[in-house]
C-alpha positions as semicolon CSV with decimal commas, in nm:
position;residue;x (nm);y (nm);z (nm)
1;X;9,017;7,569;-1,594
2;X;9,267;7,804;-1,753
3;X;9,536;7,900;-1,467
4;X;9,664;8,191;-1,503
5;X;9,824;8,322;-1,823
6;X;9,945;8,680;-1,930
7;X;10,066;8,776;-2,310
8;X;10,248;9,075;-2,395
9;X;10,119;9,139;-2,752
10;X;10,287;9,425;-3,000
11;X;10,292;9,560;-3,346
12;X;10,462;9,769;-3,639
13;X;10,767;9,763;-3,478
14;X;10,929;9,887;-3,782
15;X;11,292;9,766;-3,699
16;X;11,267;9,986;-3,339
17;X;11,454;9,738;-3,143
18;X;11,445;9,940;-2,871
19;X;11,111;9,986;-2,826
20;X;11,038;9,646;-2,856
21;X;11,281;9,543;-2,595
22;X;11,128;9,791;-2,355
23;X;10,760;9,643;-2,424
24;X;10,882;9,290;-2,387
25;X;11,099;9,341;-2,032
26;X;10,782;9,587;-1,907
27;X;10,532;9,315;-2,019
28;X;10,757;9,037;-1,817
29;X;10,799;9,309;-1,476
30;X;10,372;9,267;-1,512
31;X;10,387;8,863;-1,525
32;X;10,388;8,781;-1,923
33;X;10,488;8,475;-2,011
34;X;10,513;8,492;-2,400
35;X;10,487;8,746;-2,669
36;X;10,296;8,799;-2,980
37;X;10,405;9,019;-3,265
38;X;10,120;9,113;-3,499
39;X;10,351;9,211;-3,765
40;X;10,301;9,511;-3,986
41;X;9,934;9,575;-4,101
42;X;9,936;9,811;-4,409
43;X;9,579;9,975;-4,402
44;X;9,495;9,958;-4,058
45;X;9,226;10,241;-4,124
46;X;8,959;9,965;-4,255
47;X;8,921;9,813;-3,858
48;X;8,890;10,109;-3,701
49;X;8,511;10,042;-3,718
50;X;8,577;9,733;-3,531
51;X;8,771;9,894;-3,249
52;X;8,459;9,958;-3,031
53;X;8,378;9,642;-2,978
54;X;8,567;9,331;-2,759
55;X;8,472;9,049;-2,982
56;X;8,387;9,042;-3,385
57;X;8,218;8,829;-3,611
58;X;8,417;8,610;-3,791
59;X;8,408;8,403;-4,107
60;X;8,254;8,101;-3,932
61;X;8,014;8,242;-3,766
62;X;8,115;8,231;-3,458
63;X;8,295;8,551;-3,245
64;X;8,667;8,662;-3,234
65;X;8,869;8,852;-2,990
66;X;8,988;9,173;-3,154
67;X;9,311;9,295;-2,983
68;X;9,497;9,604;-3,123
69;X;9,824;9,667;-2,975
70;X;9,876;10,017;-3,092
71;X;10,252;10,053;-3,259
72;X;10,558;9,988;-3,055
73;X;10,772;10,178;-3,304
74;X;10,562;10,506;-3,209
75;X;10,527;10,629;-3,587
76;X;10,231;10,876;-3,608
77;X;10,110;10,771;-3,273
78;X;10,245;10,717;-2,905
79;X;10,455;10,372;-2,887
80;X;10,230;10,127;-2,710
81;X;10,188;9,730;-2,658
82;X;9,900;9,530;-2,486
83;X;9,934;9,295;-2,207
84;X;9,682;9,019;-2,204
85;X;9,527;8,795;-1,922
86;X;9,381;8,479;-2,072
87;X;9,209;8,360;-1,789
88;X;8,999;8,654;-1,729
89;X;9,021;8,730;-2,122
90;X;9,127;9,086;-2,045
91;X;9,349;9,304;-2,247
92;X;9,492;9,655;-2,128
93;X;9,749;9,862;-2,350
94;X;10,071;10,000;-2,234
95;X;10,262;10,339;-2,358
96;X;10,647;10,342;-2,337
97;X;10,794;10,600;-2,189
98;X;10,974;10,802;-2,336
């Protein structure tokens, strides 16, 4: 059995250190152990259709976890990050205040 992990996972941080300092101290107040930065996805429009759904087919076959962290830079939309329980395979996103 898995004992009890939590993730603080972000994105397109676009050089806002701030923000991502403020993701990464909120995500260890709520028990994260570790952090994963998705990096910078450039066309994020073409999985939107997979947003509705928890898990995803992937290429073998078999079913993927689809995350998406929002942006923790807050360009276009409010600055977000998600917080992930591995144990319970549960995600929930956070907004930064502002």
């Amino acid at each position: 059995m898995i004992g009890r992990v939590k993730i603080c996972i972000v994105s397109d941080s676009h050089d806002r250190a701030e923000a991502l300092e403020r993701a990464v101290r909120d995500a260890a107040a709520e028990g994260a152990q570790a952090v994963i930065h998705c990096g910078d996805l450039i066309g994020a429009h073409t999985l939107r259709p997979a947003l509705g759904a928890e898990q995803v087919a992937n290429v073998k076959g078999g079913r993927t976890w689809l995350v998406d962290p929002g942006t923790i830079a807050g360009l276009a939309a409010p600055a977000t990050w998600a917080l992930g329980d591995l144990a319970a395979m549960r995600f929930e996103v956070f907004s930064i205040a502002a």
